[in-house]
Backbone as CSV, one residue per row, in Angstrom:
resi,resn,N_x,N_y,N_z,CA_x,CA_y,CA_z,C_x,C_y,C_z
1,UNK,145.853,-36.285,136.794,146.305,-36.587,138.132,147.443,-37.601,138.043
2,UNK,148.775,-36.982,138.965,149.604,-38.074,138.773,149.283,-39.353,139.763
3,UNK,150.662,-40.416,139.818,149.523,-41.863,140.143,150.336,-41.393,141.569
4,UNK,151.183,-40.892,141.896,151.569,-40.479,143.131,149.848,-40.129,144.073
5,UNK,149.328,-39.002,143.709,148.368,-38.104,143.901,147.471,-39.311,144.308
6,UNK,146.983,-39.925,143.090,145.592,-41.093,143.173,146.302,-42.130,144.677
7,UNK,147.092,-42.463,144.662,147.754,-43.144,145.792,147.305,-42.937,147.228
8,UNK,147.592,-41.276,147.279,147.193,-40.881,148.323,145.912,-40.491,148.875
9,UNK,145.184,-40.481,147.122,143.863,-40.045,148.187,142.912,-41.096,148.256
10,UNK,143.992,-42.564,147.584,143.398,-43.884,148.271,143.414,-43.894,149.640
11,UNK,144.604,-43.176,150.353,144.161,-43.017,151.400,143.852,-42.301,152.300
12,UNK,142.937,-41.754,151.729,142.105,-40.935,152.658,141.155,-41.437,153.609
13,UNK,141.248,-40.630,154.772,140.503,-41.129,155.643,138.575,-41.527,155.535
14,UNK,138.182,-40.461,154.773,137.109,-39.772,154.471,136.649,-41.689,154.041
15,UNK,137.644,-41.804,152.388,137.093,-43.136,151.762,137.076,-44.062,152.659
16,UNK,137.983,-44.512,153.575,138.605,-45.613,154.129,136.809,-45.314,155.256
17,UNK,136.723,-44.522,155.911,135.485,-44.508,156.668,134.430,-44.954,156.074
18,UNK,134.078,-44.219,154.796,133.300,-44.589,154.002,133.178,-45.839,153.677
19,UNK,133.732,-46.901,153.208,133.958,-48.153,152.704,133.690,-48.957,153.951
20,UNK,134.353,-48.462,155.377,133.924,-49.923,156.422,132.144,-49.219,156.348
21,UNK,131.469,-48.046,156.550,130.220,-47.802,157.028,129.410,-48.379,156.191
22,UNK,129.435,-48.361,154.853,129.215,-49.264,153.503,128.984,-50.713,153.979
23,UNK,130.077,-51.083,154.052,130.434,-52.912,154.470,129.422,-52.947,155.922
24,UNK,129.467,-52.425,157.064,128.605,-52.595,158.105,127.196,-52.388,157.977
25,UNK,126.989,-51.235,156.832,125.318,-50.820,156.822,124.896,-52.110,156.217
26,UNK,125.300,-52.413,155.134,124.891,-53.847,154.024,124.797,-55.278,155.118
27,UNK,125.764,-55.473,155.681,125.855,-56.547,156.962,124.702,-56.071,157.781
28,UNK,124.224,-55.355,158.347,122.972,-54.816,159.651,121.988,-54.454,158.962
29,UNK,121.742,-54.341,157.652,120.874,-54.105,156.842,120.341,-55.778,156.916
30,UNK,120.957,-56.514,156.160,121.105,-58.156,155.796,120.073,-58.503,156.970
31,UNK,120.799,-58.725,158.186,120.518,-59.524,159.348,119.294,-59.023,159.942
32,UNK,119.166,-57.384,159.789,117.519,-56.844,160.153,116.550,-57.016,158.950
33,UNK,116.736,-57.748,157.734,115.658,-57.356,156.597,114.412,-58.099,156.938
34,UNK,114.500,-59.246,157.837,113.305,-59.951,158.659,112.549,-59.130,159.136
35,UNK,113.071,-58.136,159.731,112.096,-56.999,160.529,111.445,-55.777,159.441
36,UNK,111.906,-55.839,158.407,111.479,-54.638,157.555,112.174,-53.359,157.925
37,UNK,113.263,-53.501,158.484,113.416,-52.237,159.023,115.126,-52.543,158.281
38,UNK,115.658,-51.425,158.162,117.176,-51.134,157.422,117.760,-50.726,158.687
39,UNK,119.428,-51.329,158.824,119.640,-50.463,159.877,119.810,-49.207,160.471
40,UNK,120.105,-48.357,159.303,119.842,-47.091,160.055,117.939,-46.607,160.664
41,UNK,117.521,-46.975,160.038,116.293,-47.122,160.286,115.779,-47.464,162.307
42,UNK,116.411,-48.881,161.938,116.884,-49.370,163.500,117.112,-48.550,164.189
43,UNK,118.133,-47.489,163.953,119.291,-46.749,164.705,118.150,-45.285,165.320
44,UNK,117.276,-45.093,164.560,116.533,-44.149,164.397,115.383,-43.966,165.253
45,UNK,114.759,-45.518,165.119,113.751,-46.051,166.252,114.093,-46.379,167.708
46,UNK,115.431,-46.459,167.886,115.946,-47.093,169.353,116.291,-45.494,169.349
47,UNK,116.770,-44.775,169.240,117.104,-43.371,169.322,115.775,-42.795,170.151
48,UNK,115.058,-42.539,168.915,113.922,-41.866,169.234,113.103,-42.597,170.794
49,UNK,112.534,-44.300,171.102,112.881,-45.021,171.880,113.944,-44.377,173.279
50,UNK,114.518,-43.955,172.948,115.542,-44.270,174.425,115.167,-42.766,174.711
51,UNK,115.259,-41.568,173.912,114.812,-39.973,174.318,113.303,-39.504,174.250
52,UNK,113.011,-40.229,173.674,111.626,-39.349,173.035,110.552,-38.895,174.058
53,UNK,109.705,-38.575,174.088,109.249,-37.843,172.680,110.977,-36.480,172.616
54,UNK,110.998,-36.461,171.213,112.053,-35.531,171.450,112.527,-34.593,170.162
55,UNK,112.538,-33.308,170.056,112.706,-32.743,169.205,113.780,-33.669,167.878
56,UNK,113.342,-33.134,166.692,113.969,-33.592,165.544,115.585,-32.754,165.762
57,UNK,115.759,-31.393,165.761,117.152,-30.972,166.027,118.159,-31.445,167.155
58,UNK,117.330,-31.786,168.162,118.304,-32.908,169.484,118.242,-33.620,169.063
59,UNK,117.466,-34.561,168.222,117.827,-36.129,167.798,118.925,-35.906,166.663
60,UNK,118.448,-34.804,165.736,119.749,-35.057,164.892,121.296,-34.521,165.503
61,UNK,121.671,-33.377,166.789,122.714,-33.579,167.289,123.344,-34.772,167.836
62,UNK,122.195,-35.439,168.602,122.628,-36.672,168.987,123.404,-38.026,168.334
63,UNK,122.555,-37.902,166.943,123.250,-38.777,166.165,123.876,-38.202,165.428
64,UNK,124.322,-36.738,165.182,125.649,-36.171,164.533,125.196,-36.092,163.345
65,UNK,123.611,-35.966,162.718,123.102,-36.055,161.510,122.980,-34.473,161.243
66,UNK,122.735,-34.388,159.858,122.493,-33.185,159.442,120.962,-32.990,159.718
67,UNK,120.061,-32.223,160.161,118.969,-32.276,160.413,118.145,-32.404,158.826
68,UNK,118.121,-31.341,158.069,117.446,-32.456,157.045,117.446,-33.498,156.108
69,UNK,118.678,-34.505,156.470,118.927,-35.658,156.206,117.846,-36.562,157.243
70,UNK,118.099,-36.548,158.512,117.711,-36.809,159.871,116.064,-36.693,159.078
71,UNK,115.010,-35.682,159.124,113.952,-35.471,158.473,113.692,-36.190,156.978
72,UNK,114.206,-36.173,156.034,114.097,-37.499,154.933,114.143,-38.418,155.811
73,UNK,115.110,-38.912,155.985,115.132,-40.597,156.615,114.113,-40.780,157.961
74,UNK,113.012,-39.541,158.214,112.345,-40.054,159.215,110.996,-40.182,158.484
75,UNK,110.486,-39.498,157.394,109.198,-39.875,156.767,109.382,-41.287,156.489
76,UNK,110.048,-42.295,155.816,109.159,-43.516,155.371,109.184,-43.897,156.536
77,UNK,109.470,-43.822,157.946,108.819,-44.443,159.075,107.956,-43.710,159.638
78,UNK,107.549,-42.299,158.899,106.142,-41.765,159.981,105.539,-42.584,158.702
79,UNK,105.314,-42.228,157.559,104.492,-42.850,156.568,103.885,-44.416,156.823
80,UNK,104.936,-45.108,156.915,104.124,-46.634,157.910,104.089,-46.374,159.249
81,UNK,103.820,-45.356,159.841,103.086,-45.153,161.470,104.087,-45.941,162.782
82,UNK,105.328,-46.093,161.998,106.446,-46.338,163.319,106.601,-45.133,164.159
83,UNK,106.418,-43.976,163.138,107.208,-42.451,164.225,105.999,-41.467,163.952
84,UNK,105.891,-41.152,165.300,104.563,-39.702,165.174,105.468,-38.687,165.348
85,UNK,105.262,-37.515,164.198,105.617,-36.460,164.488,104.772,-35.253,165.151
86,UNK,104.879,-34.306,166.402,103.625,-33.594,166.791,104.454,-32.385,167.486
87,UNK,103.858,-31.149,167.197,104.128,-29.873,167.635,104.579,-29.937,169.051
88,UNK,105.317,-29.064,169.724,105.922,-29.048,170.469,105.354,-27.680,171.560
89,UNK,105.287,-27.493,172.278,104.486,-26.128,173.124,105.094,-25.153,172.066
90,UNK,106.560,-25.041,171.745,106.943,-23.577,170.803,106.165,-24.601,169.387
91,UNK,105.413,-23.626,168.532,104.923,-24.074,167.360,106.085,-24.154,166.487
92,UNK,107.195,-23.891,166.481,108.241,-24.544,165.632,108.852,-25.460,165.894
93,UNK,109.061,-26.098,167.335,109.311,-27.343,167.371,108.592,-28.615,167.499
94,UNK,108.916,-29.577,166.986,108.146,-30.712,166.462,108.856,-32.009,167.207
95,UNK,108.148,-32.651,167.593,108.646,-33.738,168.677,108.518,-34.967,167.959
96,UNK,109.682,-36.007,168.151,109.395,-37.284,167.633,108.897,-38.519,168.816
97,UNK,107.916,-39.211,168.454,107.641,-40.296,169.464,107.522,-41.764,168.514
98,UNK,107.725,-42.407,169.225,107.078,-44.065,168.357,106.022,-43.980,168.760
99,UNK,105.179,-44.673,167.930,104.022,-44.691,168.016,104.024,-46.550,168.577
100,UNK,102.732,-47.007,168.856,102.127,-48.585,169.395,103.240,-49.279,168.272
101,UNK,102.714,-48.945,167.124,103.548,-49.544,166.246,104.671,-49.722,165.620
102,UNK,105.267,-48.488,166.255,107.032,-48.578,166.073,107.237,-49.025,167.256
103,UNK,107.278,-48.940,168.531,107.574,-49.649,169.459,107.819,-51.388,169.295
104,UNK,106.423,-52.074,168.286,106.177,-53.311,168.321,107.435,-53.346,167.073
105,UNK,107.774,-52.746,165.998,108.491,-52.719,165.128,109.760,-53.109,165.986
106,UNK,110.168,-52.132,166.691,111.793,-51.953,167.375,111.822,-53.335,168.358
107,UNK,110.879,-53.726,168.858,110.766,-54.687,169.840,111.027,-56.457,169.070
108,UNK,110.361,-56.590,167.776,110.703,-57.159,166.714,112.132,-57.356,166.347
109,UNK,112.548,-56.037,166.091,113.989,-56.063,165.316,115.388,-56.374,165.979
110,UNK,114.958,-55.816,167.892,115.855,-55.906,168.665,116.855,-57.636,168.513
111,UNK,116.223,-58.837,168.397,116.918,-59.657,168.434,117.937,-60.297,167.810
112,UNK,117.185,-59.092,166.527,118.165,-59.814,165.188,118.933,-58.770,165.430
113,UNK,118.816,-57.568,165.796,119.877,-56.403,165.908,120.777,-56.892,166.859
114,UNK,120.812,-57.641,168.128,121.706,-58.349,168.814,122.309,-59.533,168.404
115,UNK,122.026,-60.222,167.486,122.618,-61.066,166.747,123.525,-60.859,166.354
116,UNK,123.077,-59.537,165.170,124.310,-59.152,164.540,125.450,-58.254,165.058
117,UNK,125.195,-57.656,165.941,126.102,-57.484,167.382,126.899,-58.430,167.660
118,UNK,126.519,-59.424,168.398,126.869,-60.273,168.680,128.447,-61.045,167.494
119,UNK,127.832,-61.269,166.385,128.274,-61.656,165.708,129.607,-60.737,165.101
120,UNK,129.207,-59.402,165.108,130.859,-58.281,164.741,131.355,-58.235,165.859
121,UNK,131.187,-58.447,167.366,131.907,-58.639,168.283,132.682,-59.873,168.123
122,UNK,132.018,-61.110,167.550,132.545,-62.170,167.669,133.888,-61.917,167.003
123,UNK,133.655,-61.795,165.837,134.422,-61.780,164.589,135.686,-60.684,164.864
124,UNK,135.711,-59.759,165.640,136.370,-58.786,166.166,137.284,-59.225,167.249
125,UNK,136.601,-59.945,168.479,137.727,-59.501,169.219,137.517,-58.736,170.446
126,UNK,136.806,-58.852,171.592,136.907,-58.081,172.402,137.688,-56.626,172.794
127,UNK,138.988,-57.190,172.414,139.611,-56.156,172.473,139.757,-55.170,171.917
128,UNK,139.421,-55.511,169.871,139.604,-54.411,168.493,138.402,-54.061,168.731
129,UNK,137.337,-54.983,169.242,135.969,-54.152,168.991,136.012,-53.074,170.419
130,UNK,136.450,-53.200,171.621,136.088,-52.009,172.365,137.308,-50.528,171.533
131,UNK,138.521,-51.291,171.272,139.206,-50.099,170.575,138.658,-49.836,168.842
132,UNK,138.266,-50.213,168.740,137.454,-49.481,167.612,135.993,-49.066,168.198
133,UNK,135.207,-49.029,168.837,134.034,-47.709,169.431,135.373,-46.748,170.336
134,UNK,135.881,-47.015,170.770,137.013,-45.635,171.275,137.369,-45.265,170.456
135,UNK,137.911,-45.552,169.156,138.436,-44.734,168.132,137.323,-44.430,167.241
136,UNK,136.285,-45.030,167.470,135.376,-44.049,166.306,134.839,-43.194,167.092
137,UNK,134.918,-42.688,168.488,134.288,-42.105,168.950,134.653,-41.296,169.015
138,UNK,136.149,-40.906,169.383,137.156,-40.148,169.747,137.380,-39.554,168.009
139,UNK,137.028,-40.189,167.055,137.451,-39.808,165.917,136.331,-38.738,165.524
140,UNK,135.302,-39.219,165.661,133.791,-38.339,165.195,134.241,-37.096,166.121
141,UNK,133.923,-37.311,167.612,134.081,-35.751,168.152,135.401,-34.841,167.764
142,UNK,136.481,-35.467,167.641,136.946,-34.432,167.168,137.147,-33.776,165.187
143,UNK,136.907,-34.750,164.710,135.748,-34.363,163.172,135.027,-33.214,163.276
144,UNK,133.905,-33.298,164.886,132.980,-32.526,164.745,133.700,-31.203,165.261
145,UNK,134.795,-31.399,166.060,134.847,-29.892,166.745,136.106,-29.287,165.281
146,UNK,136.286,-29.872,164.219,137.019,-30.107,163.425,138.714,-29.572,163.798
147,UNK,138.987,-30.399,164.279,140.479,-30.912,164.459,140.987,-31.891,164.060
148,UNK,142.343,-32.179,163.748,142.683,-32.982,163.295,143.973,-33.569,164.324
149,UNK,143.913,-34.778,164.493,144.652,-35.723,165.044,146.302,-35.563,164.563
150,UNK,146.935,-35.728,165.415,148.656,-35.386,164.806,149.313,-37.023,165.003
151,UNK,149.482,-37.427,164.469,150.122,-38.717,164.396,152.215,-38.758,164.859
C-alpha cells in the first residue's frame, strides 16, 4: 500500500466514528462502573424501560442494532435477572421487560449516567453538543438508508 492510500483511509469516516464511540464507551463505561452496569448495557435497560415489554426485533431497529448482536448483549443481563425474556401471543416473538431488579439496577445507574452527561455537555459546549446529536443523527439515518452525503 502506497503512503498516499494509508493517508486516506486514515481518513475514513468508518475509523474516525469508530475511535470517538471507543473514547465515549470507555468514558460512560468509567463513570457507570459504580452501578455494575457498562454503558451500553445502560443504553439497553433505559431502552427496554422506556418501550417495553417489547419485542427483541423493535428494540434492535430502534437502536439500529443488528438483532443478534442486540440478543448476545442481552443475556448477561437476563442471566443476573435485570431483563425477562417471555413469549409473545405469536410463539416466535419474544418480548423484553425489566424485571423488579433491572428497574432497581437502571434507577441506581441513572445518576451517574447524568453526571456523565452532564459532564460531555459541559466539556462540549452547548452549541457542538446539540450539533453533534444533529449530525450523528442525520449521519446514522442516512448510513442506514445507505446514502452518502455530498460535501
Amino acid at each position: 500500500m502506497k503512503a498516499r492510500e494509508r493517508l486516506q483511509a486514515m481518513n475514513c469516516t468508518c475509523h474516525h466514528l469508530r475511535m470517538a464511540t471507543r473514547s465515549i464507551t470507555q468514558f460512560y463505561d468509567s463513570r457507570l462502573r459504580p452501578s455494575g452496569l457498562r454503558g451500553t448495557q445502560f443504553t439497553v435497560l433505559a431502552a427496554v424501560n422506556e418501550v417495553g415489554p417489547v419485542p427483541i426485533t423493535a428494540l434492535a431497529q430502534g437502536l439500529m442494532m443488528d438483532r443478534t448482536t442486540l440478543t448476545r448483549d442481552i443475556k448477561p443481563l437476563q442471566n443476573r435477572g435485570l431483563i425477562q425474556v417471555v413469549r409473545g401471543s405469536d410463539r416466535r416473538v419474544r418480548l423484553l421487560s425489566l424485571s423488579d431488579e433491572g428497574r432497581q439496577a437502571l434507577g441506581n445507574a441513572v445518576p451517574l449516567w447524568e453526571t456523565a452527561q452532564e459532564e460531555i455537555y459541559r466539556s462540549l459546549g452547548k452549541k457542538t453538543w446539540k450539533r453533534l446529536m444533529s449530525d450523528l443523527d442525520e449521519t446514522a439515518e442516512r448510513a442506514a438508508k445507505g446514502k452518502s452525503r455530498s460535501h
